[in-house]
C-alpha positions in Angstrom: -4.1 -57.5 12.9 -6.0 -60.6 13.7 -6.8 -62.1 17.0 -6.9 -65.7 17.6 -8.9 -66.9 20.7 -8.0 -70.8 21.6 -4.7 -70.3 20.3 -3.1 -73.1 22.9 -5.7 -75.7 21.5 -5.5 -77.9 18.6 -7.5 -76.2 16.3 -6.4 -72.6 17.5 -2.5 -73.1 17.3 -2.8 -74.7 13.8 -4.5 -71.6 12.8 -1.9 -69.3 14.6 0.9 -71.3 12.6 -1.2 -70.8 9.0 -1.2 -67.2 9.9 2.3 -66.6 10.8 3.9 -68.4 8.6 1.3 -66.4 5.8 3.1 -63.4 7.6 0.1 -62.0 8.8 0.2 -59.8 12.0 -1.3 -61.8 14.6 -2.3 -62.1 18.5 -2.6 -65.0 19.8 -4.9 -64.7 23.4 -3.2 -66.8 26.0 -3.6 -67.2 29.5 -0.6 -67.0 32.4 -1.1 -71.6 32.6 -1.3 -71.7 29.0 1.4 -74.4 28.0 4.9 -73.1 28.0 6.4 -74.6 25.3 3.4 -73.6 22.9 4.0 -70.5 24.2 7.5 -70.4 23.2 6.4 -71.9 20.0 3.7 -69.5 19.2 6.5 -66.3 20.1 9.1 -68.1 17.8 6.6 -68.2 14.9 5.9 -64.6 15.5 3.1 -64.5 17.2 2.3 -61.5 19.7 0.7 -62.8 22.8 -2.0 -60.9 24.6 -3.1 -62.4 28.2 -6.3 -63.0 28.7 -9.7 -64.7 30.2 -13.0 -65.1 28.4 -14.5 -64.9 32.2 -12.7 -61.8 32.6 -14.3 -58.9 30.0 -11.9 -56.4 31.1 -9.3 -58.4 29.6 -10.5 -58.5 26.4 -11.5 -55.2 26.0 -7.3 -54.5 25.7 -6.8 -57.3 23.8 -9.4 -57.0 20.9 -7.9 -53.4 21.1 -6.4 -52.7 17.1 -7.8 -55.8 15.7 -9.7 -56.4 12.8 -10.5 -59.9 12.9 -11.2 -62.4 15.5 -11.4 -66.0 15.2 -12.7 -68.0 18.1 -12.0 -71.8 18.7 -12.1 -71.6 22.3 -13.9 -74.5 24.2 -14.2 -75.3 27.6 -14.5 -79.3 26.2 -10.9 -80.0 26.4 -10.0 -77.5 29.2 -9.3 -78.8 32.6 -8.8 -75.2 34.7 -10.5 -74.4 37.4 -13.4 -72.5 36.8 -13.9 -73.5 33.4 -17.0 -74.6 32.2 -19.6 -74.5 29.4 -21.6 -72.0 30.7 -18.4 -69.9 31.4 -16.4 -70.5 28.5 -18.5 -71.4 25.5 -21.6 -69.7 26.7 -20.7 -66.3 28.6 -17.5 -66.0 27.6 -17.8 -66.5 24.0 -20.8 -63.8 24.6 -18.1 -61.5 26.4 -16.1 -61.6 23.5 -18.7 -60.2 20.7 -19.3 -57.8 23.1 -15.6 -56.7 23.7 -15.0 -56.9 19.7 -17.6 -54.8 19.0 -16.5 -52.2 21.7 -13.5 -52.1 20.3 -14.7 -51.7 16.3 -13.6 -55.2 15.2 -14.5 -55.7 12.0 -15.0 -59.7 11.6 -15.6 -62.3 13.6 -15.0 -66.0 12.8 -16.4 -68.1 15.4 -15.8 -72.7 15.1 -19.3 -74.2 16.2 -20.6 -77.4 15.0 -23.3 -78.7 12.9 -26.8 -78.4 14.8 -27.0 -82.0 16.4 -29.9 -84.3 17.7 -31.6 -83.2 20.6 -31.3 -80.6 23.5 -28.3 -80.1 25.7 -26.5 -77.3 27.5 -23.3 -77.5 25.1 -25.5 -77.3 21.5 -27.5 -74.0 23.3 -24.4 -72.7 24.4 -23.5 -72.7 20.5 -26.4 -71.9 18.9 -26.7 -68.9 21.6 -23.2 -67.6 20.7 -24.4 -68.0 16.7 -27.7 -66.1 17.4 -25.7 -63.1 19.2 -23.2 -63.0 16.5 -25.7 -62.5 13.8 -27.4 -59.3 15.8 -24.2 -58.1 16.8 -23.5 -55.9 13.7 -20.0 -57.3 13.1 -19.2 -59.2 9.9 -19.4 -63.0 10.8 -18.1 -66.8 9.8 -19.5 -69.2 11.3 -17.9 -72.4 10.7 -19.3 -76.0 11.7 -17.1 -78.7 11.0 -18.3 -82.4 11.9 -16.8 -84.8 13.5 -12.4 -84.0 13.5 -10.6 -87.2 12.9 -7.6 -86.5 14.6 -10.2 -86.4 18.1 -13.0 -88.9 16.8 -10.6 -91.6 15.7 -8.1 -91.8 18.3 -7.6 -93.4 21.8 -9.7 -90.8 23.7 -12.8 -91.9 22.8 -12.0 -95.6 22.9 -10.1 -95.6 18.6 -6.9 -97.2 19.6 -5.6 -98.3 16.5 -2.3 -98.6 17.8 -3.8 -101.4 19.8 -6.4 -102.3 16.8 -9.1 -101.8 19.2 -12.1 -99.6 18.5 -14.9 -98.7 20.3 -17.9 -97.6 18.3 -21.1 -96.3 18.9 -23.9 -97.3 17.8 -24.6 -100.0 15.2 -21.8 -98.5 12.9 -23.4 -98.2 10.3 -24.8 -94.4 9.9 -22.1 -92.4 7.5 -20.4 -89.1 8.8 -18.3 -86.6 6.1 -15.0 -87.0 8.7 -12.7 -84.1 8.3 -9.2 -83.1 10.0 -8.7 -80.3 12.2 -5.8 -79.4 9.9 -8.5 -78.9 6.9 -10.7 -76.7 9.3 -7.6 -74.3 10.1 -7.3 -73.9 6.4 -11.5 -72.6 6.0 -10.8 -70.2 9.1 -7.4 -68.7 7.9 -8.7 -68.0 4.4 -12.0 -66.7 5.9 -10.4 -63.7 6.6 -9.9 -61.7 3.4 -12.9 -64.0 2.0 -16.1 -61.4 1.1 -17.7 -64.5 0.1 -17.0 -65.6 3.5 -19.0 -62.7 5.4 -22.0 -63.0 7.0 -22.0 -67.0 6.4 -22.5 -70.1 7.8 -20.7 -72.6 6.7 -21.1 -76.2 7.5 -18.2 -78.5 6.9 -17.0 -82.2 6.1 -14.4 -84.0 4.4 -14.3 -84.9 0.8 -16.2 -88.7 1.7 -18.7 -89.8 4.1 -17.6 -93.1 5.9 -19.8 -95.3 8.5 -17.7 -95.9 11.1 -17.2 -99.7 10.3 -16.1 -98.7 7.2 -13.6 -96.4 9.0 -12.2 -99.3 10.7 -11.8 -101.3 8.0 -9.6 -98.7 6.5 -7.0 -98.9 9.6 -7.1 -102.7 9.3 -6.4 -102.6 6.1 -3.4 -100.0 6.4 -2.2 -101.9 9.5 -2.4 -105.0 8.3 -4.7 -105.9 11.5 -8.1 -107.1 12.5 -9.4 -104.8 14.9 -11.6 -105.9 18.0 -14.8 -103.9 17.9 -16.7 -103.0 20.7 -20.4 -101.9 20.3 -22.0 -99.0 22.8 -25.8 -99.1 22.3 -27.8 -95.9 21.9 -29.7 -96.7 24.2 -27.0 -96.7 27.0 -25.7 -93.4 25.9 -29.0 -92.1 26.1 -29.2 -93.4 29.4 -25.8 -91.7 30.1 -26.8 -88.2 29.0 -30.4 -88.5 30.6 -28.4 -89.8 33.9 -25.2 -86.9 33.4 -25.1 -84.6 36.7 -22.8 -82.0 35.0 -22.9 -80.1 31.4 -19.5 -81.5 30.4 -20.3 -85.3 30.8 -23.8 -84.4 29.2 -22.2 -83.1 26.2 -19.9 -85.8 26.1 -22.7 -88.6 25.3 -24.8 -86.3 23.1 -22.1 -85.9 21.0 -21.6 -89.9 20.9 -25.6 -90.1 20.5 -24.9 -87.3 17.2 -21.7 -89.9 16.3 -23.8 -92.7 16.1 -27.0 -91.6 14.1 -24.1 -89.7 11.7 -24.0 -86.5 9.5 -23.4 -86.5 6.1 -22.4 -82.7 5.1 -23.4 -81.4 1.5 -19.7 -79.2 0.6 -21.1 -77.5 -2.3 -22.0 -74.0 -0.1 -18.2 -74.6 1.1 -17.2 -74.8 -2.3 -18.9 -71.7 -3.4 -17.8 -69.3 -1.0 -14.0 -71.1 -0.8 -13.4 -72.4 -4.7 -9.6 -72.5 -3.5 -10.2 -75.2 -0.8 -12.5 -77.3 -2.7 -11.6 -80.7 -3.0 -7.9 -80.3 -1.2 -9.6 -82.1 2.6 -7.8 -84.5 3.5 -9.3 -88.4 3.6 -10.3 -90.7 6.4 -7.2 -92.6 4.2 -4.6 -90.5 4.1 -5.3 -89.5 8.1 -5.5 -93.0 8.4 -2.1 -93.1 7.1 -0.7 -90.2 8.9 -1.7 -91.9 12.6 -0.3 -95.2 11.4 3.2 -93.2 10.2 2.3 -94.0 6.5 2.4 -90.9 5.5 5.0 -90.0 3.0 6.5 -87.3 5.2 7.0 -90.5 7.7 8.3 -92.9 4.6 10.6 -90.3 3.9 12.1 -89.9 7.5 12.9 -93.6 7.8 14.4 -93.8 4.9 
């Protein structure tokens, strides 16, 4: 039985649908103002749900009760409950659950981090924390660190709108990143399961090219047949911004613009190794290019 943890978020429900539809046994932790119709979605897939709060230990002590795996994509980044926050969620109550999977003799963890970024701030130690407790837990781990997702990094909320062919970039725009979809990391966390290779790992992860993010642009105009309208933020301001944050959250929010616009090209051939059946299958910056502009050919084939 595996345990997903997130299973409401982006990342965490595509894994809970790889899963189910595998026909594995799965619990998928929600909590009681978890969305209602992923809810429904995750019970019609077959999904057990478990309620539960990584503030709350007591609660996961029942439900990391009969598991053998966890996998953790849980992130207070996207969350808007009260009460959440980086030191709550991605920091203590990541730390909560090692603690209540190792009470409960869970064999393997699989916990989503990032690549280690430029600079110090509370989001990055929150992560590197929850890595460094992992490895002296005694549990078999993954850790996984994906770069940039495209589906997040090139869209509207953070200032992509190709619908609009407007793109807001930061940094010169020059510095490459290995892009990859959220749909490719699901993929490296599901098959991390029955994986040896897999165990006691970390794993850095990027899609099959690295792209500067002009280069990235051009890609949309060319698929959309439009000239975008590029807007520059300077380093220097979103230095200012996370030197000038008041709260974790908004902090995190311009170092991870600051790590966007210096870029990180990934090296897949440790990836490759340990998952020979994933290598090479990412998808591109052009074919989720494609997919956001309805290229796709699942989207050709519907209007036709």
């Amino acid at each position: 039985m595996d345990l997903v943890v997130g299973s409401t978020g982006l990342l965490g429900f595509e894994i809970c649908c790889r899963l189910t539809s595998a026909g594995k046994p799965l619990k998928a932790l929600v909590r009681s103002t978890s969305d209602a119709g992923k809810l429904e979605t995750l019970k019609g897939a077959g999904a057990r749900l478990v309620y539960g709060d990584l503030r709350e230990r007591p609660t996961l002590d029942a439900c990391c009760q009969g598991v053998t795996t966890v996998i953790s994509t849980a992130s207070s980044t996207f969350s808007h409950q009260p009460g959440d926050s980086i030191a709550t969620v991605d920091h203590q109550g990541q730390l909560n659950l090692i603690e209540a999977a190792k009470a409960a003799g869970v064999r393997h963890f699989v916990f989503v981090s990032f690549p280690p970024a430029p600079g110090d701030f509370a989001l990055q130690r929150a992560k590197r924390a929850v890595e460094g407790r992992l490895k002296a837990s005694g549990l078999a781990y993954t850790v996984l660190q994906p770069t940039f997702f495209t589906e997040i990094w090139l869209s509207p909320a953070v200032g992509f709108d190709f619908a609009n062919a407007r793109a807001r970039v930061y940094g010169s725009g020059n510095n490459k990143t290995s892009w990859i979809s959220y749909l490719d990391v699901a993929a490296f966390a599901a098959a991390s399961i029955e994986n040896p290779a897999a165990r006691n790992a970390v794993v850095e992860l990027g899609g099959p090219e690295a792209l500067s993010p002009l280069e990235v642009v051009k890609i949309f105009e060319e698929l959309g047949g439009r000239q975008f309208a590029v807007e520059h933020v300077p380093e220097a301001a979103l230095r200012a911004q996370k030197a000038g944050a008041t709260e974790a959250l908004e902090e995190a929010y311009a170092a991870l613009m600051l790590y966007y616009a210096q870029g990180d090209v990934i090296d897949m051939k440790e990836a490759n190794r340990i998952f020979p059946s994933l290598a090479g299958r990412q998808a591109s910056v052009q074919d989720c290019a494609r997919r956001a502009l309805g290229h796709s050919p699942e989207a050709e084939a519907a209007r036709a």
